[in-house]
Each structure stands twice: as structure tokens, then as C-alpha cells.
N, C-alpha and C positions, 0 to 999 in steps of 0.2 A: 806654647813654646816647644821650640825641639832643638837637642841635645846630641852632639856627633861627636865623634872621635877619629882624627884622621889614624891613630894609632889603631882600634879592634872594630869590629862591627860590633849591634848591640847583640848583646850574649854572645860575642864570639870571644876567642882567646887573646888573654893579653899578651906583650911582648915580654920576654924577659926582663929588660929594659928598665922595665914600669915597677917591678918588683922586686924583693928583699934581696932575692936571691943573685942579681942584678944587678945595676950600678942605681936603682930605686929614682927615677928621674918617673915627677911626676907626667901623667901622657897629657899631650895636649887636646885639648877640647877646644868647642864652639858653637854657637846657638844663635838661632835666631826667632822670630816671632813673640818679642817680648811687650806685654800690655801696655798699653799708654800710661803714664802715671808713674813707670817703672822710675824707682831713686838710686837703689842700687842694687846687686847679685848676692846671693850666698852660696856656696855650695861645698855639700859634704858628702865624704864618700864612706863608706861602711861596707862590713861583711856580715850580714845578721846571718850564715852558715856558720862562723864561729862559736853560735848560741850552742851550738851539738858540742864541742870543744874544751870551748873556755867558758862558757854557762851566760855568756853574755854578747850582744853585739859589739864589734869591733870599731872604733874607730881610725880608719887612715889619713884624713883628711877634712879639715874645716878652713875655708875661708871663706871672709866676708867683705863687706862697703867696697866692690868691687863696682867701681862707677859704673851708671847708667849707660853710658857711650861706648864701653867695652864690651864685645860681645866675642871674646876667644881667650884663653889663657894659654900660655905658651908653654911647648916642654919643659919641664922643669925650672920651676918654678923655683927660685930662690927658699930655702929655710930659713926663714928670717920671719920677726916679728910685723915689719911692713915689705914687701918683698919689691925691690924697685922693678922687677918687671910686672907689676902689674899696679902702677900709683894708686895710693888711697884704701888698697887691700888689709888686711890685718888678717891674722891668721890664729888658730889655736892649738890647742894641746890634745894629742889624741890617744888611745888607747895606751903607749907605750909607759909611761907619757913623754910624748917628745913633740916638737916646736915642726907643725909643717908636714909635708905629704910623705908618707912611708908607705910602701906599697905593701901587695899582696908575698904573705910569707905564711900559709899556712901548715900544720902539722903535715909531715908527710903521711902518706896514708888515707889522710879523712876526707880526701876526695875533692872532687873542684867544687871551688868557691868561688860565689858571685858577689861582684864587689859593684854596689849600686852607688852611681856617681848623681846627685839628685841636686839641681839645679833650682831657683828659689829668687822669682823676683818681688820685691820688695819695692812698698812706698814710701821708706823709709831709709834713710841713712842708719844706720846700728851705732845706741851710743855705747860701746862695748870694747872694753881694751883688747889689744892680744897677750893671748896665750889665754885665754879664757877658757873653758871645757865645755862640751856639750849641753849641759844642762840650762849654762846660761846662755848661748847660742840661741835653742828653742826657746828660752824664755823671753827675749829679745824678740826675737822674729814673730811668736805671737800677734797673732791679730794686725800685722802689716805681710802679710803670705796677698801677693794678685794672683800668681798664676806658679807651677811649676814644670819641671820636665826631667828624664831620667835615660840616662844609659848605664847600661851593666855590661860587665867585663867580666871574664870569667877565666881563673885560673886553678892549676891541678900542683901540688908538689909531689913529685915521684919520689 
């Protein structure tokens, strides 16, 4: 599978836009080459540069049961537990903890952070509520992973 972003290239910088500092509108993404079998998408974004930081990786973003048929998510993305632009999605709770996509907002000073956007198809539907937290995400997704794909955005706070 592969992963684009009509907003940055991979490892280039992100927009404003996308981030805290921002009007925080998730970027819009797209992919294609996804396995046969495929049920539905996951995908979460993180800044494991925060581990230098905040002692841990960061979550900005998890959604999931992002039908099969769908292969884009659009700017900004509703914060909502189901988000009607994208049916059948369900979303969860991220580092803040808050409901949905919050972008890059790092310390100023600690330098640019890469924020890996990691794409996750699945033979399965997730039976998993929202607002659920990482932990059960992964625990869900276990052992139904066919294939995934990844772009990285990378931002600096001066």
C-alpha cells in the first residue's frame, strides 16, 4: 500500500493549517494498493520525537472501521465520535486526551518533529467503540494487520 498527502510530501513540512498552532484541521490523505481481503482501515498518527519531551509517544490521531471502499479522508475531518464525513469511522481519544485529530504542537525549542501517519489495513471490521485509547486499538487490530503504509510530516515550533 501507499500513503500521500496532497497537503506535505513524505518528510516534508507540514502546513500550519494541520497544527495546534493553526486552525488544527486534520490534512487530508489517500492510498491506494490495498490487499484483497481488505474489511476495513485504521489509521494513527503519532510523534514518537515527544519520547525526548514528554517521556512518551504522543498520540494525535486514531481512527478506525473506515470501510473497505474508501481510500481518502478529507481535510478535516469532523471531531466527532462517528464523523459523517467519513461513514462507519469511529474515532478515539489521543494523548491530550481529546476526541479526534489534533495536530502537531510541539515544545518550542525541541526541534522538528515527525509525525508518522501509519495506515493499517485490516481483515476485519473493529468491534471497538469510540473514544477508546491506543492500547485497545492495538489490541483489536492484532492478528487481523494484511498490509500497511506510512507518511511522515514533519513540523518545527520556533
Amino acid at each position: 500500500m501507499k500513503l500521500t498527502s496532497s497537503a506535505f510530501a513524505h518528510n516534508g513540512p507540514m502546513l500550519r493549517k494541520h497544527t495546534g498552532e493553526g486552525v488544527d484541521y486534520s490534512p487530508p490523505l489517500a492510498w491506494e494498493g490495498a490487499p484483497e481481503g481488505t474489511q476495513s482501515f485504521v489509521l494513527i498518527c503519532d510523534d514518537p520525537d515527544a519520547l525526548r519531551v514528554a517521556g512518551r509517544v504522543w498520540n494525535h490521531w486514531m481512527i478506525w472501521n473506515i470501510p473497505a471502499h474508501i481510500h481518502q479522508l478529507p481535510e478535516n475531518v469532523e471531531k466527532t465520535d462517528a464523523p459523517a464525513s467519513v461513514p462507519g469511522a469511529r474515532q478515539g481519544m489521543n494523548s491530550w486526551p481529546r476526541l479526534g485529530y489534533y495536530g502537531p504542537m510541539p515544545p518550542p525549542g525541541s526541534g522538528p518533529h515527525h509525525y508518522h501517519f501509519r495506515l493499517y489495513a485490516l481483515d476485519t471490521v473493529l468491534d471497538l467503540p469510540a473514544r477508546a485509547g491506543r492500547a485497545d486499538l492495538e489490541k483489536a487490530m492484532k492478528g487481523h494487520i494484511l498490509a500497511e503504509a506510512e507518511t511522515i510530516g514533519v513540523y518545527e515550533r520556533r
